[in-house]
Each structure stands twice: as C-alpha cells, then as structure tokens.
N, C-alpha and C positions, 0 to 999 in steps of 0.2 A: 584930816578926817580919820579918825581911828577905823580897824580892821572893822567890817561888815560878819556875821555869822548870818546863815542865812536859817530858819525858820525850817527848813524842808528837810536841811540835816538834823536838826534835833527833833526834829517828829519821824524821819529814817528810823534813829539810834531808838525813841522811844519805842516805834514798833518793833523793831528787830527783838527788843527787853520783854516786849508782852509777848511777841510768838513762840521767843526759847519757853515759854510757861505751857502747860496743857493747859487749853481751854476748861476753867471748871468756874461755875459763877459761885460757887463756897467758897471760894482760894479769896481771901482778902487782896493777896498782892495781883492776883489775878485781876479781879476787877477793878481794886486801884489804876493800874496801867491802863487797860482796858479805857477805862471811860476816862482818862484824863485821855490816853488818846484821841479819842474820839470828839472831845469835846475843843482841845485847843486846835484840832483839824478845821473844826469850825470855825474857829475864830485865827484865823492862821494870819489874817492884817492885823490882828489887835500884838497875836503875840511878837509880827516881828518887828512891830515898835517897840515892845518894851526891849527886844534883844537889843534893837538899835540906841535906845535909851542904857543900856546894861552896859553894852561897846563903847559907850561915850566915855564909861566909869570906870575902864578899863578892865571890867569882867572875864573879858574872854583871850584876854592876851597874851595868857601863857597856854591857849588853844591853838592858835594863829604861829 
C-alpha cells in the first residue's frame, strides 16, 4: 500500500499560505486561498480520497 498523506496537513499548509496574506477580500490571491480553504474544509472526505487516489499514483512520494 503506498504512503497515506493525510488531508489535515494540506489544509494546515493551505491555511498557514492564506494567514501569511492580510486579510483583504480585493487581494485576488487573498480570496483564492481563502475560499478554497474554506470550501475543501468542507469536503475534507471527498478530498482525502482523491489524496488517497493521488498516493496510489505515486504523487506524493518524493513527500514521504
């Protein structure tokens, strides 16, 4: 069974990316990050099939 990445670390990484930003809802990158955080929070069992799907492919290997 290939290496597992878990879901929790890359919505970590992705918030730590949005908070280094001032809060400004003009700032494009701003709200990019922003609502994709927000939104794959929500779907946090959808996304970590596809990581587990992505792990199968070897994706995250030179992560691991």
């Amino acid at each position: 069974m290939p290496p597992s990445i878990r879901a929790e670390k890359l919505l970590a990484e992705l918030n730590r990316l949005r908070q280094d930003l001032d809060k400004d809802p003009a700032d494009l990158e701003w709200v990019t990050l922003h609502h994709v955080f927000c939104f794959v929070s929500h779907k946090t069992g959808e996304f970590q099939k596809y990581l587990d799907e992505e792990a199968a492919k070897g994706a995250f290997d030179e992560l691991e």
